[in-house]
C-alpha positions as CSV (number, residue, x, y, z in Angstrom):
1,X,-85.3,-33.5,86.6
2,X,-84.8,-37.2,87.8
3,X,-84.6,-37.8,91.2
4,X,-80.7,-39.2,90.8
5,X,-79.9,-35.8,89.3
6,X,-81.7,-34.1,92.2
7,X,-79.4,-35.7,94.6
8,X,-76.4,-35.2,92.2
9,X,-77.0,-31.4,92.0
10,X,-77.8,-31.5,95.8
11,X,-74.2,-32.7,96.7
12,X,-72.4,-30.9,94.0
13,X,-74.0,-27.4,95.8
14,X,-72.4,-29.1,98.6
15,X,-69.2,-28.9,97.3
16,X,-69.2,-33.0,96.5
17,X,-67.3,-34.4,93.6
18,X,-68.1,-37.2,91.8
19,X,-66.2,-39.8,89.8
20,X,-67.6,-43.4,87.7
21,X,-65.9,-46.4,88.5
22,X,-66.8,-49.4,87.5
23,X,-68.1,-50.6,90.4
24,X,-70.6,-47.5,91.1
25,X,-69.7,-44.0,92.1
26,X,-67.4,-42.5,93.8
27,X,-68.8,-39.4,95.9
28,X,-65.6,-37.0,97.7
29,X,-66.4,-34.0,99.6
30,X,-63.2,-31.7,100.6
31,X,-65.3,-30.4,103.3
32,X,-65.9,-33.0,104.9
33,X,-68.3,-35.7,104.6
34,X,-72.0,-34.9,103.0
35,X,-75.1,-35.3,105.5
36,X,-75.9,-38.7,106.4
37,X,-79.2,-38.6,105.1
38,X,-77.5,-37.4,101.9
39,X,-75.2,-40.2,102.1
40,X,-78.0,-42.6,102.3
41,X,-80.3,-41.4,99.3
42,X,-77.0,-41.3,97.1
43,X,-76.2,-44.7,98.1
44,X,-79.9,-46.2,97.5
45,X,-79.6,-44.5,94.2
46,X,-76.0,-45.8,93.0
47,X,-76.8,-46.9,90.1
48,X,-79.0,-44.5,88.9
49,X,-76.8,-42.3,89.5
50,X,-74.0,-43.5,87.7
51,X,-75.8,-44.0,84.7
52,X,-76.6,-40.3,84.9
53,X,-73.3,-39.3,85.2
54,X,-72.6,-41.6,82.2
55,X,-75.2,-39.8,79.9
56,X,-73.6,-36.0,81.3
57,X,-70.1,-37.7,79.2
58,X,-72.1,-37.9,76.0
59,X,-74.6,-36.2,74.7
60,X,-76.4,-37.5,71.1
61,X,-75.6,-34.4,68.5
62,X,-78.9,-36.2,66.8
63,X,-81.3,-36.9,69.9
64,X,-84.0,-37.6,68.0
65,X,-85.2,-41.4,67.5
66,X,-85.4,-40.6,63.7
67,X,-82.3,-39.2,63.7
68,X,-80.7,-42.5,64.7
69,X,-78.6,-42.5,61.2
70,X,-77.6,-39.1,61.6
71,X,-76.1,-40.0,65.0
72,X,-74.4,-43.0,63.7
73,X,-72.6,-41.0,61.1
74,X,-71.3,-38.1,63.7
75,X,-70.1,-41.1,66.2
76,X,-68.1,-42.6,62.9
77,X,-66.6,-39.2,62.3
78,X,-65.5,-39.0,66.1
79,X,-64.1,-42.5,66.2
80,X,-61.8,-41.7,63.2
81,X,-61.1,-37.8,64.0
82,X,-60.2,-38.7,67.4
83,X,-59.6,-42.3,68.0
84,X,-62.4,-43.0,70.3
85,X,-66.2,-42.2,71.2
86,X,-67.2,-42.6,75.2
87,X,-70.7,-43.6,75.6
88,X,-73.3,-44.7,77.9
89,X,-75.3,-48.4,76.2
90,X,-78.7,-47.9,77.7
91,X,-78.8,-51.6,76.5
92,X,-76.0,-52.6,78.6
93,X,-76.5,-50.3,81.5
94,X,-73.1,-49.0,81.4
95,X,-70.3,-47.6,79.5
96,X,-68.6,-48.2,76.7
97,X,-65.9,-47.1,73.9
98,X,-65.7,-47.5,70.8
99,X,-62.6,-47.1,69.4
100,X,-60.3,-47.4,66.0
101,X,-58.3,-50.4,65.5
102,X,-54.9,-48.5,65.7
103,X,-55.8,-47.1,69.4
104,X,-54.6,-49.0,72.4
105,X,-57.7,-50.3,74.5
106,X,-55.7,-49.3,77.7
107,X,-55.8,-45.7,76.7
108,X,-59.5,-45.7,77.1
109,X,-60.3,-44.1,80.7
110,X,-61.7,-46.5,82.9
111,X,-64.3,-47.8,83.5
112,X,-65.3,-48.0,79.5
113,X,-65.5,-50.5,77.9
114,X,-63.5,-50.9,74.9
115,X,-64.9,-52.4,71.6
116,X,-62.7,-52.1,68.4
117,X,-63.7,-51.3,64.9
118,X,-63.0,-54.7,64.4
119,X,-64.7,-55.9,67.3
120,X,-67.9,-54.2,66.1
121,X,-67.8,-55.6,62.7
122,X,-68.1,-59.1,64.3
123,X,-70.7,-58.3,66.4
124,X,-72.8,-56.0,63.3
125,X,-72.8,-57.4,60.3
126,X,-73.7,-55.5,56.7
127,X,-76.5,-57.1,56.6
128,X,-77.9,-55.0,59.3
129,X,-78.2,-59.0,61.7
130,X,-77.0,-58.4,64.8
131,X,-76.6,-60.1,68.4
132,X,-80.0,-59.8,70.6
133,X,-80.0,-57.6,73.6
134,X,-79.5,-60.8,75.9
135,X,-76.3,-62.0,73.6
136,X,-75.0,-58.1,73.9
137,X,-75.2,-58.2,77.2
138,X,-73.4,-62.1,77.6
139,X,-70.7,-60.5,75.4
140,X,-70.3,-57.7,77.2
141,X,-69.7,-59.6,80.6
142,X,-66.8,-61.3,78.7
143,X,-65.5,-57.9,77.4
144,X,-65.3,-56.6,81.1
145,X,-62.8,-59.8,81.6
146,X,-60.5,-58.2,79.0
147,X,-62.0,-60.6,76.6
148,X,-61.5,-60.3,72.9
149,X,-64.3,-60.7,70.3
150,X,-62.7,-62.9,67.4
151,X,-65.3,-64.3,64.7
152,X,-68.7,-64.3,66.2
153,X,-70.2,-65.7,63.3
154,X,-69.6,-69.6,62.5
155,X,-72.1,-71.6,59.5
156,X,-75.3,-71.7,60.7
157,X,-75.0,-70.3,63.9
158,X,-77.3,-67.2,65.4
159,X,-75.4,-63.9,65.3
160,X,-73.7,-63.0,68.2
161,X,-72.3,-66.7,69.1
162,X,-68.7,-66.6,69.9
């Protein structure tokens, strides 16, 4: 085990409950407040720890790198079965929905971040071109503004351009 989950299973014996926000974690203890030395390891570790949290929400039916298609196909069945998928984007460090078109973004808990089907065909093409890591993660600032992703693809212009 990581340490983050160490210290997540450490406070949880203590009776703490955790909750992601989107700016960190939340940590709540009924009893009373966890041991300060607790508290400080949990707080140098914030992130960490709320991208562990974010993976315990999800995880891949198809874990396997090879079975990358497999898990594709399982995450298309959620999205139109139920709506919407909650994920953790290693690439982006943080969470994320994807979600049908006919689903209101503001039904997606916070702190996702909602993407649309429409959304993602912008951003992934057919053609299997998509927006480089640095361009997801430009796109993904905006998105956290409420931002819309409208045609991302102009003549001649890389994919992932806005």
């Amino acid at each position: 085990m990581s340490q983050p989950a160490d210290l997540v299973e450490q406070a949880k014996a203590m009776g703490a409950i955790f909750e992601v926000t989107t700016d960190g974690v939340t940590v709540r203890r009924p009893q009373g407040p966890l041991p300060s030395a607790l508290l400080a390891e949990l707080r140098r570790h914030k992130d960490e720890i709320r991208a562990e949290l974010a993976k315990r929400r999800y995880r891949p039916i198809f874990p396997h790198p090879a079975q990358r298609d497999d898990e594709m196909t399982e995450l298309k069945r959620r999205v139109e079965e139920e709506g919407y998928v909650l994920l953790w984007c290693e690439v982006l460090r943080d969470l994320v929905a994807f979600h049908r078109d006919d689903v209101d973004p503001a039904t997606i808990p916070a702190p996702f971040v909602p993407y649309s089907e429409h959304e993602l065909l912008h951003l992934f093409d057919e053609d299997g071109d998509q927006p480089s890591p640095d361009a997801l993660r430009l796109i993904h600032a905006a998105k956290k503004t409420e931002a819309i992703i409208t045609n991302s693809r102009k003549e001649g212009s890389e994919p992932g351009n806005a």
